[in-house]
N, C-alpha and C positions, 0 to 999 in steps of 0.2 A: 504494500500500500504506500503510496508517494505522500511525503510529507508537503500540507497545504499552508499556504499563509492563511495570516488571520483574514482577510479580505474575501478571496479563496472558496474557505469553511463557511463565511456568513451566506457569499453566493450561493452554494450547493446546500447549503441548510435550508434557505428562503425556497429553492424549486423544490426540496423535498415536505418543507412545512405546505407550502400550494397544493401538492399531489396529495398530501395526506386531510386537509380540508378537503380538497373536489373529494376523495375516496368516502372519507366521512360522510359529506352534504348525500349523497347519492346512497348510502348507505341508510342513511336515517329517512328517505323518501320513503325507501323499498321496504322499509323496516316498517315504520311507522304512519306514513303518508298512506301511502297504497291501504292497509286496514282504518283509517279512521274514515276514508271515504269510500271502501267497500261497497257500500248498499249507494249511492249514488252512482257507482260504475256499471251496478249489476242491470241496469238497462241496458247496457250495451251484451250484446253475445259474443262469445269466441268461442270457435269451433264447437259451436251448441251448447257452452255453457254459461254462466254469470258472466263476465269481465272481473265485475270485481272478486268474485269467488277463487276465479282462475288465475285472478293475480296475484291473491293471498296465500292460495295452495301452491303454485309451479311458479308463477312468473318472477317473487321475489325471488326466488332458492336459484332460479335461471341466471339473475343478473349477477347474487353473491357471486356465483361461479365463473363469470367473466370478467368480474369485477376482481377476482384474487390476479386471474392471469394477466388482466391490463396493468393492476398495480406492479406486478413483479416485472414486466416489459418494461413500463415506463421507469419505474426505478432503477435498473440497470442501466436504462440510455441515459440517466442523469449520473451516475456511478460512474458511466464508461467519459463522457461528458468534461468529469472535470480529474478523471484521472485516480479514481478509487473504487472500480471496479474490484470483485474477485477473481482469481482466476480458475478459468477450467479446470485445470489438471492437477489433477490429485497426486500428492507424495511429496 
C-alpha cells in the first residue's frame, strides 16, 4: 500500500465518504421507503402481483444484491484511483 499525503487521504476519504452516503440513501429507500408506501404501490401490478407486495418480498433483497456488487466495483476504482488498491495475488 503506497504511503498518501495528508491532502491525498482527505481526497480518497471525501469519494469514499460520497459512495458510502449514495450506498446508505438507496439503502434506506429499499429498506424502509418501499414498505411505508407499500399499499399505495399495490395499484400498480407486476407480473400479476401487488407492486408494492413484490417490492417488499423480491424487489428490495434484488437491489441489496446489486447494490453489494456496485459498492465493491466502485470502491476498488476509487482504491485503484489514488493508489491503494489491494493486490490480486496471494502469498
Amino acid at each position: 500500500m503506497a504511503e498518501l499525503t495528508p491532502e491525498v487521504r482527505a481526497k480518497h476519504w471525501a469519494k469514499t465518504k460520497n459512495l458510502t452516503i449514495a450506498t446508505l440513501v438507496v439503502w434506506f429507500i429499499f429498506s424502509f421507503g418501499i414498505h411505508w408506501f407499500a399499499n399505495s404501490l399495490n395499484s400498480i401490478s407486476f407480473f400479476g402481483f401487488p407492486f408494492g407486495w413484490y417490492m417488499a418480498a423480491q424487489g428490495s433483497l434484488i437491489v441489496f444484491v446489486i447494490q453489494i456488487f456496485y459498492l465493491a466495483h466502485a470502491q476498488q476504482k476509487i482504491d485503484e484511483e489514488f493508489g491503494v488498491a489491494e493486490d490480486d495475488a496471494q502469498g
